[in-house]
C-alpha positions as CSV (number, residue, x, y, z in Angstrom):
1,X,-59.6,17.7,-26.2
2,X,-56.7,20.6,-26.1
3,X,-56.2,19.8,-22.6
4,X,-55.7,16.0,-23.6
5,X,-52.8,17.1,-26.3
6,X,-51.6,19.4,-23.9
7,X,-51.2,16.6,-21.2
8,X,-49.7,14.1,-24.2
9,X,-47.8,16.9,-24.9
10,X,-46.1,17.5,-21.9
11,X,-45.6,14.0,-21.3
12,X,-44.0,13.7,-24.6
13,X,-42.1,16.4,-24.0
14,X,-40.8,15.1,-20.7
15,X,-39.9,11.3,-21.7
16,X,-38.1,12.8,-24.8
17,X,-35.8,14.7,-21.8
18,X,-35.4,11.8,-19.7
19,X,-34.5,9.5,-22.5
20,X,-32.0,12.6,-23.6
21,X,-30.9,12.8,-20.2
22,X,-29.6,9.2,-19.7
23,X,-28.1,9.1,-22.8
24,X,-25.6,11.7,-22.0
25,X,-25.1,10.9,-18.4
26,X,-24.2,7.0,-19.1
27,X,-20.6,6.6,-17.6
28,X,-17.7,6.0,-19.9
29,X,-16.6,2.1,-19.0
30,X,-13.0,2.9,-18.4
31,X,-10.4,1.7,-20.5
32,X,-8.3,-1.6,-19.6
33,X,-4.9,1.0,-19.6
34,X,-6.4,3.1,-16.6
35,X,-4.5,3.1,-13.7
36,X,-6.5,1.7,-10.9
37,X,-5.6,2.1,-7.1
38,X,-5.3,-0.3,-5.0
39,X,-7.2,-3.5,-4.0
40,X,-7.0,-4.1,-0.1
41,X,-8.7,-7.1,1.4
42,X,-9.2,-6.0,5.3
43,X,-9.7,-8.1,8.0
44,X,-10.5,-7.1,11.8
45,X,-8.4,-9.2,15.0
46,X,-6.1,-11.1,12.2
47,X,-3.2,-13.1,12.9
48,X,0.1,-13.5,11.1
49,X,3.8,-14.8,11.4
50,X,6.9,-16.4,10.3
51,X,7.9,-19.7,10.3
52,X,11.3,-20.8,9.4
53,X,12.8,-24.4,9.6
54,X,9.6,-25.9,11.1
55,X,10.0,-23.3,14.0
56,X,8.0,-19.9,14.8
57,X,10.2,-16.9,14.5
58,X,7.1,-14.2,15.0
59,X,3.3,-13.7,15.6
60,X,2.0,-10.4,15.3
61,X,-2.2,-10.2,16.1
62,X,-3.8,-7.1,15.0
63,X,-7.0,-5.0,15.5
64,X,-6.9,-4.1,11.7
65,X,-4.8,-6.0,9.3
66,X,-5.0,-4.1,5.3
67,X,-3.6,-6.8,2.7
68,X,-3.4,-5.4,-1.0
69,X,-4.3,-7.7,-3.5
70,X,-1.8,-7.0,-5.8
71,X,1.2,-6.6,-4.0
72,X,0.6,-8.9,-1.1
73,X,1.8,-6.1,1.4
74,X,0.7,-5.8,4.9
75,X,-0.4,-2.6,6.9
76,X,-1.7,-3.5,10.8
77,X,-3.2,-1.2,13.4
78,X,-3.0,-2.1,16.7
79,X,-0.6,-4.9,17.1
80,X,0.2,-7.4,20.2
81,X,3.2,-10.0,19.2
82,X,5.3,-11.9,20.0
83,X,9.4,-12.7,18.7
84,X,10.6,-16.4,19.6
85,X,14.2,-16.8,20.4
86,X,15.6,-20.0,20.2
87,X,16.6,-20.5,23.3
88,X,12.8,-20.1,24.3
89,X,13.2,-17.1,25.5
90,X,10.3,-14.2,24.0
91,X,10.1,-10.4,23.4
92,X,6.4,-9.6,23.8
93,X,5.3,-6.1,22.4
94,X,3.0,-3.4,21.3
95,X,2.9,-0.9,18.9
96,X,0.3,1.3,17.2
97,X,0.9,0.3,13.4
98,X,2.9,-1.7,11.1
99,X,4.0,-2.6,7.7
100,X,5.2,-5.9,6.4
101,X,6.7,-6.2,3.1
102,X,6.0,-9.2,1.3
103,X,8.9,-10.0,-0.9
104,X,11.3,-9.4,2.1
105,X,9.0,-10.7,5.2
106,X,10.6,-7.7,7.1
107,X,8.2,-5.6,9.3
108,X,8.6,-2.4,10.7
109,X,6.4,-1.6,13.5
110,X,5.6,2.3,15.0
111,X,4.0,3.8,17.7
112,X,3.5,3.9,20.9
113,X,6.2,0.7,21.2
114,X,6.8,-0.9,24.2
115,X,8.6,-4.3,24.5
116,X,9.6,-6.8,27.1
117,X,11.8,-10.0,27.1
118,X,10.6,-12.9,29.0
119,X,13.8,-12.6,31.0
120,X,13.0,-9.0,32.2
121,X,14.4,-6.5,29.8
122,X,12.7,-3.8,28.4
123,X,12.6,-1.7,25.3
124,X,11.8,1.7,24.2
125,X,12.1,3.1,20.7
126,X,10.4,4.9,18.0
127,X,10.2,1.7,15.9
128,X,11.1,-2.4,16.1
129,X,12.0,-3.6,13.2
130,X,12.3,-6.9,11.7
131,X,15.3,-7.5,8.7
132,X,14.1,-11.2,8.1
133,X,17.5,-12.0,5.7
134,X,19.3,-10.7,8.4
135,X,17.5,-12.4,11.3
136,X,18.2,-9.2,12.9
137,X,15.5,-7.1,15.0
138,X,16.0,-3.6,16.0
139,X,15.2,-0.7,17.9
140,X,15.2,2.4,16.0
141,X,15.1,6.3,17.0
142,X,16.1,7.0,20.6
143,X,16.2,3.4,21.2
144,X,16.4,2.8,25.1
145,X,17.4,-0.9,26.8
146,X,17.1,-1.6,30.8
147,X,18.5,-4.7,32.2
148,X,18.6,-5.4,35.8
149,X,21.5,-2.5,36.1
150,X,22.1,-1.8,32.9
151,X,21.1,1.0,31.1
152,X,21.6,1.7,27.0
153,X,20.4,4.1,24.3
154,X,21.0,5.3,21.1
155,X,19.9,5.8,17.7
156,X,19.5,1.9,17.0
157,X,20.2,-1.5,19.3
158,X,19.9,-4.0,17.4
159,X,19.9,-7.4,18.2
160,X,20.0,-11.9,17.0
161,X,18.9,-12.9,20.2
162,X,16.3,-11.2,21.6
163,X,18.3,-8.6,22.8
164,X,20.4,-10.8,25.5
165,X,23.7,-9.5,23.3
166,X,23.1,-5.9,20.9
167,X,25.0,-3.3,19.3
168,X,24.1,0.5,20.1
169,X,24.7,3.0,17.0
170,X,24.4,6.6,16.8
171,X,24.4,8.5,20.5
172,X,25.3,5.2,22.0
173,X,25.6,5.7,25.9
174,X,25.6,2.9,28.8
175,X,25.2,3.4,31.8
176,X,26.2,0.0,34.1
177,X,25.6,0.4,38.3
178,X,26.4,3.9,38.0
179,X,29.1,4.2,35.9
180,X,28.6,5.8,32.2
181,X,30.5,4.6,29.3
């Protein structure tokens, strides 16, 4: 019979612990003041652009697009697009990431950028960006433009036409057939 108690005993003993245990060990709910981080929504080979006046200004596709919830902004990895003049002329290009802001609609896109109108010229640059009031899309950190024989860099060409006319700032240097300006 001692060997009974002893089992009751321990048993006892050890669901009086466990119910002691999970007592202490339930998380506190957190209050409704609590800072929270950020709600992302992710979605893999998405799509998005910019339409304005019926017309398609943009389409960037991406390997990884990050939307948070909360503030509608817009991180991409891995990004293919495309920039419609309206002529019907295109920029195509590729960069490793981006960021589009969604109050604004402007994106800036980084890494590994290469770019290419339909008509033949091509870009090099640390960073494209898109200022959507502005209609304005740029080429920032030693920004490079070749055209047939023209040659241009600088800290920023920036462009409202798919770079057919631009304006170089910072270090701006052309080169035309030879001749440097």
């Amino acid at each position: 019979m001692t060997h009974k108690k002893m089992i009751y005993g321990g048993a006892a003993v050890f669901l009086l612990g466990l119910i002691i245990w999970a007592i202490v060990t339930v998380p506190e709910t957190p209050s409704p003041d609590a800072p929270s981080g950020p709600r992302i929504m992710s979605y893999e080979n998405n799509t998005i652009h910019e339409e304005r006046d019926g017309r398609t200004v943009w389409t960037l596709t991406a390997k990884r697009v990050n939307v948070d919830i909360d503030t509608n902004d817009t991180t991409m990895q891995g990004i293919e697009g495309i920039f419609y003049g309206e002529d019907g002329r295109t920029l195509s290009l590729k960069a490793d990431e981006g960021h589009m802001d969604s109050s604004t609609h402007d994106v800036i896109l980084t890494g590994g950028i290469s770019a290419e109108t339909s008509d033949g010229i091509i870009l090099r640059s640390n960073a494209i960006q898109w200022t959507a009031a502005d209609r304005v899309l740029s080429a920032d950190g030693d920004a490079v433009l070749t055209r047939d024989n023209l040659y241009a860099r600088g800290d920023r060409i920036a462009s409202t036409d798919e770079f057919r006319q631009f304006t170089i700032e910072g270090n701006a240097h052309i080169e035309k057939g030879g001749e440097s300006k």
